[in-house]
N, C-alpha and C positions, 0 to 999 in steps of 0.2 A: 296181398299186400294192401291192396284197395279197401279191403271190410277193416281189416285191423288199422289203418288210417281215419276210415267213416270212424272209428269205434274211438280211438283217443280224441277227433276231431267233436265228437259227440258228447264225450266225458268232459272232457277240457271246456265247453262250453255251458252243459250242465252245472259245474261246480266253478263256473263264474257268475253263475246266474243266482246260485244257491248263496255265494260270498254280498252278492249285491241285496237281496232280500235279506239279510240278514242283517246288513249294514241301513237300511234303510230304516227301520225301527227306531235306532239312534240318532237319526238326521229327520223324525216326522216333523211337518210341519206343526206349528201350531198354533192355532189358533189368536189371534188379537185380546188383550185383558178388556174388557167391559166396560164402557163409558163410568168418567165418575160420577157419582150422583150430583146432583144438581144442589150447589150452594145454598141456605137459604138465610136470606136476613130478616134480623129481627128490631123490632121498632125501638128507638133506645129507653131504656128502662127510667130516665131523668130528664128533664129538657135542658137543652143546650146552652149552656150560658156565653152571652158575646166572648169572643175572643179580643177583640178589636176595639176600642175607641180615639178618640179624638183629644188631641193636646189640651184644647181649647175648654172638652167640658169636663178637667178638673175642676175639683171646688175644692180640697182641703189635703189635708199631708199628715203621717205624723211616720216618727223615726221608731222605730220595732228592737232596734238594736246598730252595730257598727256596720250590718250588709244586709237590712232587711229595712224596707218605707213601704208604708199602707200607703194607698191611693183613693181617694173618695171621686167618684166619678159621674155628674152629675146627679148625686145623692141618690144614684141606685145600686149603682157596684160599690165593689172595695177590691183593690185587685192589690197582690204584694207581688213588692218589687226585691228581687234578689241580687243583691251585686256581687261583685268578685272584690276581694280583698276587704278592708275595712273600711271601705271611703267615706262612712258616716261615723266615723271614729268623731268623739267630741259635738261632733250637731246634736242639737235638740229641736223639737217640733216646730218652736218657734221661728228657726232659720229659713230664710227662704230659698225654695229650691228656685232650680234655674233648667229650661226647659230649651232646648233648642233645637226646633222642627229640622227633619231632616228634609233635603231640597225635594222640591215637589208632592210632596204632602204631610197632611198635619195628620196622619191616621198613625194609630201604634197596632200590630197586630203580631211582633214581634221583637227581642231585645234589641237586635239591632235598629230597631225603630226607633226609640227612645234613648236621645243625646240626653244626659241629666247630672246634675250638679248642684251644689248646697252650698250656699254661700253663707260663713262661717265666720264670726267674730263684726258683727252691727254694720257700721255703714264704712268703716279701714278696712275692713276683713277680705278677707280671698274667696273664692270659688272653686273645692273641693271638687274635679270631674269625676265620675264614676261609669265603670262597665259593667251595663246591664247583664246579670248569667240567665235570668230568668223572669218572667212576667206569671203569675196565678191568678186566677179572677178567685175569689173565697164566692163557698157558698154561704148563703142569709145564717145558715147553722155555725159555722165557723166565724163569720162575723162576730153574731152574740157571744161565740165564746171567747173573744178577743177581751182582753182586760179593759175597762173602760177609758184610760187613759191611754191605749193605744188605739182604741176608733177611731178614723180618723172622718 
């Protein structure tokens, strides 16, 4: 009774051992994926035109259409201005904008930088506000291709 006990007590272990090896295959570890390669940057292909300038060194204006004013900017940019809605409905070049720094600084680097309005119809007239959607610095190429009466 003792051997034929050794003998199942033997099997029975064998073919747990056999079930474990078998199952282990399916559960191998493995291995970690491979660092990613390393980024690499590259110099930019254009130089960088300001983003940014100052209330103050405007020098001229002109109207592009009912949501679109060039901006002459110490006679070296020209940056368009894009608004929401038509708020330049009716202005012409002539009108004078109206420029009101936001508190604590006179720098524009984004639409909400720039409080801006067009005061419309001579010296009775009102003051059209407008909401900047968008500010573009143009390049020297897109300048010259600007029709000459909207250069501004």
């Amino acid at each position: 009774m003792k051997t034929l006990a050794r003998f199942v007590l033997g099997l029975a272990s064998l073919g747990g051992a056999a079930t474990l090896a078998a199952c282990a295959d399916e559960y191998a570890y493995a291995p970690p994926p491979p660092p990613p390669a390393p980024v690499g940057y590259a110099a930019p292909a254009v130089a960088v035109v300001p983003a940014c300038f100052f209330t103050r060194d405007i020098r001229n204006h002109t109207i592009g259409d009912d949501r679109t004013l060039y901006l002459n900017v110490n006679d070296r940019m020209v940056y368009r201005v894009e608004m929401e809605g038509g708020c330049l409905a009716g202005a012409t070049s002539s009108d004078p904008i109206v420029i009101q720094n936001p508190p604590g600084s006179n720098n524009v680097c984004r639409p909400i930088d720039l409080d801006i309005g067009v005061h419309m119809g001579g010296g009775g007239g009102f003051t059209n506000r407008c909401i900047v959607r968008n500010i573009v610095p143009l390049s020297p190429a897109e300048v010259a291709a600007l029709p000459p009466k909207l250069r501004p």
